[in-house]
VEXLUMBA-997155 format. One line per field, with one value per atom (N, C-alpha, C, O): residue number from 0; residue in one letter; atom name; x, z, y. Coordinates in Angstrom, 1 decimal, m for minus. Atoms other than C-alpha are relative to their C-alpha. Last residue first. Layout:
num [NUM; ...]
residu [a; ...]
atome [CA; ...]
x [X; ...]
z [Z; ...]
y [Y; ...]
This chain:
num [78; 78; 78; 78; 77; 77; 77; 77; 76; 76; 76; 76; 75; 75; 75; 75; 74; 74; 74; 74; 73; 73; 73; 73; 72; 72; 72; 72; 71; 71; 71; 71; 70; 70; 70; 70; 69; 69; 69; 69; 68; 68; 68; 68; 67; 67; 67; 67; 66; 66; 66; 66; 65; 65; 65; 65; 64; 64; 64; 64; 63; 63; 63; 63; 62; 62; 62; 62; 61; 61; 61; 61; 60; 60; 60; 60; 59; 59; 59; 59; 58; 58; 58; 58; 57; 57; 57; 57; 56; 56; 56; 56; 55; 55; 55; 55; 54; 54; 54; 54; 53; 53; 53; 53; 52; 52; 52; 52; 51; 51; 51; 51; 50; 50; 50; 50; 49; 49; 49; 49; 48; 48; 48; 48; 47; 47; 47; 47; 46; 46; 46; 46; 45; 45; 45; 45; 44; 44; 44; 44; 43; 43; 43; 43; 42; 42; 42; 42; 41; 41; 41; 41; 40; 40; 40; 40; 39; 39; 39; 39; 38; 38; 38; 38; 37; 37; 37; 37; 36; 36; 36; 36; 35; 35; 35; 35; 34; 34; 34; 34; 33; 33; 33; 33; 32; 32; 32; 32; 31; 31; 31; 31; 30; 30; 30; 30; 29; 29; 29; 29; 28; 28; 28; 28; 27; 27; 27; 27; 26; 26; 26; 26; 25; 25; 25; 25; 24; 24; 24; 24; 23; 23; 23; 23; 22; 22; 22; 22; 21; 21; 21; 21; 20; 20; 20; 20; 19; 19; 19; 19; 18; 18; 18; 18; 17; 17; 17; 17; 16; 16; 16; 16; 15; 15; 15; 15; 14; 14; 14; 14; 13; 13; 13; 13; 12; 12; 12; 12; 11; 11; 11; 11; 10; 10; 10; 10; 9; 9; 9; 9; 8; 8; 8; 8; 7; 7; 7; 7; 6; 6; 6; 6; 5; 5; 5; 5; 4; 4; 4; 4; 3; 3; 3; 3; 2; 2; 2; 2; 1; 1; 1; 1; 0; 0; 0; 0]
residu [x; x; x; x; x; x; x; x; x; x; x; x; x; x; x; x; x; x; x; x; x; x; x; x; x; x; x; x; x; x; x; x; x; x; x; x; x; x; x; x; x; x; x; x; x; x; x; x; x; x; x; x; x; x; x; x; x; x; x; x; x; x; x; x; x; x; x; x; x; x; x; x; x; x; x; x; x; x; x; x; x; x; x; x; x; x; x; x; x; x; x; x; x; x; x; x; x; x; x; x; x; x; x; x; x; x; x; x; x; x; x; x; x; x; x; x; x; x; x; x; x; x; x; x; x; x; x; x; x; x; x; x; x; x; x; x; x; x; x; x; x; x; x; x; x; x; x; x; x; x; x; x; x; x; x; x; x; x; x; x; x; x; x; x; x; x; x; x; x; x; x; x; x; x; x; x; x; x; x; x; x; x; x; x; x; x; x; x; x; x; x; x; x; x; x; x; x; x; x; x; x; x; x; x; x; x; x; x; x; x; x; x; x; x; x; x; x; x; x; x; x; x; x; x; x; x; x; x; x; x; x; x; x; x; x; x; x; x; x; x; x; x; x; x; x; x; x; x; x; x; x; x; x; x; x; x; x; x; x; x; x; x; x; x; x; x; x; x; x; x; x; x; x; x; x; x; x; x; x; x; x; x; x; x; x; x; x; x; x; x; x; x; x; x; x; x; x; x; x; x; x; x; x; x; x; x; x; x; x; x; x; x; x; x; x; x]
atome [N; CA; C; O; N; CA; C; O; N; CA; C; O; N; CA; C; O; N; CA; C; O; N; CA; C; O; N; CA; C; O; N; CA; C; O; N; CA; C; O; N; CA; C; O; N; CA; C; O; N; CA; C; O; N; CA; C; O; N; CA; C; O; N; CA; C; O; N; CA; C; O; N; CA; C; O; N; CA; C; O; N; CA; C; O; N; CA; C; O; N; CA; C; O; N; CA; C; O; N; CA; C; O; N; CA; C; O; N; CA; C; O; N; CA; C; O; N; CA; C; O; N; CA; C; O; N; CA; C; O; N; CA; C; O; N; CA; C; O; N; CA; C; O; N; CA; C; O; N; CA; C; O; N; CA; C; O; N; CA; C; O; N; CA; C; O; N; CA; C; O; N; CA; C; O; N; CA; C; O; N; CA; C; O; N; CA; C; O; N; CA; C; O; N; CA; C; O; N; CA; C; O; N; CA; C; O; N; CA; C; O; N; CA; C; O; N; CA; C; O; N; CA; C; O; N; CA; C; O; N; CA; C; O; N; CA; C; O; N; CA; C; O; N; CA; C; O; N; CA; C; O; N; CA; C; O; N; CA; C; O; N; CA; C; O; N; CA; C; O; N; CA; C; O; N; CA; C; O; N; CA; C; O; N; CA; C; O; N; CA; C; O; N; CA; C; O; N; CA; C; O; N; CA; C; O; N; CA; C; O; N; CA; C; O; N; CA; C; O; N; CA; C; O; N; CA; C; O; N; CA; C; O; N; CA; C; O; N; CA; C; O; N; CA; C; O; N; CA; C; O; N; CA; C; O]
x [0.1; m100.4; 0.1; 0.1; m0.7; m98.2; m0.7; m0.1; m1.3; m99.2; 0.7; 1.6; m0.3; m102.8; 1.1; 1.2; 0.4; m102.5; 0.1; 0.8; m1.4; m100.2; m0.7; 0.1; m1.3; m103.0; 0.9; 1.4; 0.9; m105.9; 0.7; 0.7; 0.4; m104.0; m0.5; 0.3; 0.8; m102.6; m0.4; 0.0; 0.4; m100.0; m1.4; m2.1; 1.1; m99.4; m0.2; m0.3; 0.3; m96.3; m1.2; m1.6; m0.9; m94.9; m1.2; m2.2; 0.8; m95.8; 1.0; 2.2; 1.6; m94.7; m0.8; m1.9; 0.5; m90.9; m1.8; m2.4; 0.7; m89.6; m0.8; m1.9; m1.5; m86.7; m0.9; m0.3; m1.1; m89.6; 1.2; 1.5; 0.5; m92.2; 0.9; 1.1; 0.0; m91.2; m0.3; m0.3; m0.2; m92.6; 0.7; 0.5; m0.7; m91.4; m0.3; 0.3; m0.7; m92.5; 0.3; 0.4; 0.7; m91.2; m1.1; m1.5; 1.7; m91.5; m0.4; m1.5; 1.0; m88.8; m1.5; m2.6; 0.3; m85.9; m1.7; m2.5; 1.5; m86.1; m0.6; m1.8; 0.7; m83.0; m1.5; m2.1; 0.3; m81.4; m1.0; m2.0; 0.3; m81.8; m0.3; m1.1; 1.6; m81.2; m0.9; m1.9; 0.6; m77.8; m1.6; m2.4; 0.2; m77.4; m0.3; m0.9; m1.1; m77.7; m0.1; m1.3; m1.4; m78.9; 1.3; 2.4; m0.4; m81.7; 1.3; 2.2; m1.1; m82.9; 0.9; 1.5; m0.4; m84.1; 0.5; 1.6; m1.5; m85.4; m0.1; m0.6; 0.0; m87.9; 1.2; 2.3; m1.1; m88.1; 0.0; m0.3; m0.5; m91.1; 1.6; 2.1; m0.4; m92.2; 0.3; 0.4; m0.4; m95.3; 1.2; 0.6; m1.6; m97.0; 1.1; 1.9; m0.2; m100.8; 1.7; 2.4; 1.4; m102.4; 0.4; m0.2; 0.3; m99.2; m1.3; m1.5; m1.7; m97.4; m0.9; m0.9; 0.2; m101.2; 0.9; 0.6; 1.5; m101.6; 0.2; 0.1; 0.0; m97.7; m1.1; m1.0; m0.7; m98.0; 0.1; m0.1; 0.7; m100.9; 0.9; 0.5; 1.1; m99.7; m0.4; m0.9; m0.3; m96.2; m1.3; m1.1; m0.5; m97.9; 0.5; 0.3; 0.7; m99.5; 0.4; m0.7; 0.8; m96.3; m1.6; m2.1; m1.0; m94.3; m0.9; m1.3; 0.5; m97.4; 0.8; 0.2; 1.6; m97.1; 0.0; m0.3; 0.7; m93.2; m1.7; m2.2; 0.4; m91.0; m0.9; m1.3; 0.6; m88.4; m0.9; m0.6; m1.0; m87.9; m0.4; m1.4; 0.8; m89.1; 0.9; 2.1; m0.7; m88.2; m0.5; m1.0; 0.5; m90.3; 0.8; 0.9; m0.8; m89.3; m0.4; m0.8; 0.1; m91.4; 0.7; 1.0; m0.4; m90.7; m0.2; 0.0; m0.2; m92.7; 0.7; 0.3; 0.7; m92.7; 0.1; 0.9; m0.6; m90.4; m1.8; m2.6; 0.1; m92.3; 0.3; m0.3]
z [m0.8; 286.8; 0.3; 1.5; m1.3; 284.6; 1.1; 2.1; m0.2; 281.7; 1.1; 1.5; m0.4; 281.8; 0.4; 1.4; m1.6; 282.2; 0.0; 1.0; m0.6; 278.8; 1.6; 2.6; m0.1; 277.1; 0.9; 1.6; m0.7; 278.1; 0.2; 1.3; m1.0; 276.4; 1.0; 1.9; m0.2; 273.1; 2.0; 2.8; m1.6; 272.8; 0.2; 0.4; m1.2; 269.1; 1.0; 0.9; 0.2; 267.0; 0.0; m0.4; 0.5; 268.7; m0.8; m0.8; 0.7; 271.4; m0.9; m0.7; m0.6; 274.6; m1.1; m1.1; 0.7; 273.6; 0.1; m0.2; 1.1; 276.9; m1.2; m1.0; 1.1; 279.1; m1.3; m2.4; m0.8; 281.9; m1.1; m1.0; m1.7; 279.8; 0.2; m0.6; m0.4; 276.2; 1.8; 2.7; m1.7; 274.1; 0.6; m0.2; m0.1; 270.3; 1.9; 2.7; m1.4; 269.1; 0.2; m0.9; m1.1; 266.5; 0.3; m0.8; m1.4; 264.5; 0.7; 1.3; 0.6; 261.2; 0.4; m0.2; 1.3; 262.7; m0.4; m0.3; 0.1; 265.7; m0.6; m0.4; m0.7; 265.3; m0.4; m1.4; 0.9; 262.4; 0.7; 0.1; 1.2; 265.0; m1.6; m2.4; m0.2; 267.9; m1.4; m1.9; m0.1; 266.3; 0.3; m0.5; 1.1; 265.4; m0.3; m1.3; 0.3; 268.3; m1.1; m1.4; m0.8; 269.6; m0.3; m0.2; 0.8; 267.3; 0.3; m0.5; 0.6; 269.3; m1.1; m1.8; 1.8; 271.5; m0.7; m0.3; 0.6; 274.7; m1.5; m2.4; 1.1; 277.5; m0.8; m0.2; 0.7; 280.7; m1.4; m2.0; 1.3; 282.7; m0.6; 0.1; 0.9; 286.0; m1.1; m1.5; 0.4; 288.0; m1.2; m2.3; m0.9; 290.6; m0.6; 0.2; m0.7; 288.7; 0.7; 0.9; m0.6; 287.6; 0.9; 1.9; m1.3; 286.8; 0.9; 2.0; m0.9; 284.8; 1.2; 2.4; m0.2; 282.5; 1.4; 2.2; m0.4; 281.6; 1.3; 2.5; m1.1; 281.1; 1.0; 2.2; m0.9; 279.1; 1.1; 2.2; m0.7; 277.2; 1.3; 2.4; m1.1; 276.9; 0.4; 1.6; m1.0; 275.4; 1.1; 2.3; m0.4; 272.8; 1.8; 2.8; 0.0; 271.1; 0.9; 1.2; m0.9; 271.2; 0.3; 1.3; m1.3; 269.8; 1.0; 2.0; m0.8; 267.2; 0.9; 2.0; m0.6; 266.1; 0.9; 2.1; m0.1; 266.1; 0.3; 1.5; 1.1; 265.8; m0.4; m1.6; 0.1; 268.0; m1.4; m2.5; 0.4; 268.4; 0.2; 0.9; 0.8; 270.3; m0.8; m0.7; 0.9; 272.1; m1.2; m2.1; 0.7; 275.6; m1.2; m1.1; 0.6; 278.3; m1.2; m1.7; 1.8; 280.9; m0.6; 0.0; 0.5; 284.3; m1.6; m2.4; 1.6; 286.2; m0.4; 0.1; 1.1; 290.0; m1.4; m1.6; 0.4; 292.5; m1.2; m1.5; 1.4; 294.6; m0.6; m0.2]
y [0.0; 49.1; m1.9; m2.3; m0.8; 50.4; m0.6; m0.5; 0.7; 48.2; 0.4; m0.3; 0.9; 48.9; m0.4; m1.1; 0.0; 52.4; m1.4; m1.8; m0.5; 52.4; 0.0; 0.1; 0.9; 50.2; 0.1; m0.8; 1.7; 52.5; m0.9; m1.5; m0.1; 55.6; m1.1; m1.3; 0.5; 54.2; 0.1; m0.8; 0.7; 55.9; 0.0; 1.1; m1.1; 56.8; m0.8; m2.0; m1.4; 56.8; 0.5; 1.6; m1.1; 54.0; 0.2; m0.5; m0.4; 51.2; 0.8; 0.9; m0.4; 49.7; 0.1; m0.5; m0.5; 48.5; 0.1; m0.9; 0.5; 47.0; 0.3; 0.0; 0.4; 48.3; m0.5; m0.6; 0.9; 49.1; m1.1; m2.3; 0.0; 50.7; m0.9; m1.8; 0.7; 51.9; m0.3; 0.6; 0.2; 54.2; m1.5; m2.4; 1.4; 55.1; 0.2; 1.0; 0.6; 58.4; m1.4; m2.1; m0.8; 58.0; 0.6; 1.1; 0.4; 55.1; 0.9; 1.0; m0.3; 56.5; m0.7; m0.9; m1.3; 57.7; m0.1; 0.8; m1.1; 55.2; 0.9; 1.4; 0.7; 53.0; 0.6; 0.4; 1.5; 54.6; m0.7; m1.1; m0.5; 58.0; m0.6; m0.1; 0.1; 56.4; 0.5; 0.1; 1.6; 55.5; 0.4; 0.1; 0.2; 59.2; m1.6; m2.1; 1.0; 60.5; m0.6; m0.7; 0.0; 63.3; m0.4; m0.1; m0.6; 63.5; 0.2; 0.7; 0.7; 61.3; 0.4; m0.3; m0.2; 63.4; m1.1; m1.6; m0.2; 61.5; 0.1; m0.6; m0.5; 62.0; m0.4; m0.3; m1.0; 60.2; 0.3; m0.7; 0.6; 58.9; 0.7; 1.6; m0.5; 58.4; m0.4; m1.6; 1.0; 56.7; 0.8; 1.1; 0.0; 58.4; m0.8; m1.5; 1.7; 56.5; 0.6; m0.3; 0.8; 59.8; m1.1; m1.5; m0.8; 61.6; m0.4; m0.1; 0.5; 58.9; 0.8; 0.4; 0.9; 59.2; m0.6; m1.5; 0.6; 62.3; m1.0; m0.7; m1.1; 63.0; m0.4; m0.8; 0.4; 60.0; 0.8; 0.4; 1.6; 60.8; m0.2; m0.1; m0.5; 64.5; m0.9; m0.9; m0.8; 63.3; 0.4; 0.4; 1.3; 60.9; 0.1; m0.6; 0.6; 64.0; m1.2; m1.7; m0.9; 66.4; m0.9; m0.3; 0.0; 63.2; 0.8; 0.3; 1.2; 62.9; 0.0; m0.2; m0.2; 66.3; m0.9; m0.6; 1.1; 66.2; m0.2; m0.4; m0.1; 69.5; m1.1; m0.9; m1.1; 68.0; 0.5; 0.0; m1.3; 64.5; 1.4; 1.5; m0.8; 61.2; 1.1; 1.0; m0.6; 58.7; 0.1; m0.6; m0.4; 58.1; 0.8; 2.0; m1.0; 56.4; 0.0; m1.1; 0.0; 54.8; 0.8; 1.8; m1.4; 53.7; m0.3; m1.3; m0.1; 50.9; 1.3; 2.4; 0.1; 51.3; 0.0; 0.9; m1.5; 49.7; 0.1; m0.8; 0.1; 46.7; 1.4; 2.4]
């Protein structure tokens, strides 16, 4: 069984990005479970997309949450 991955889009300069980041960090490293980060400042589609939820999580292709991670929730779903 692979493990769950989470990705995480966000920007720079973001309280709540820097807030959402330590959960997950928290959280990926407790259960062996990664994540990936992403500007979206990158792009300008993510940026219509997600301009105004970020952060924005998803776990395994599926929107998780946004612009706060709910700790408790994100363990539930990973495990």
């Amino acid at each position: 069984m692979t493990k769950p991955h989470v990705i995480v889009y966000s920007r720079p300069g973001c309280h709540l990005c820097d807030d959402a980041r330590a959960v997950v960090e928290r959280v990926c490293a407790d259960l062996g479970t990664s994540y990936d980060e992403i500007d979206i400042t990158t792009s300008p589609e993510l940026m219509q997309v997600y301009g105004e939820q970020i952060p924005v999580t998803f776990v395994d292709g599926r929107q998780h949450d946004f612009w706060r991670v709910d700790e408790r929730r994100l363990r539930a779903a990973l495990r």
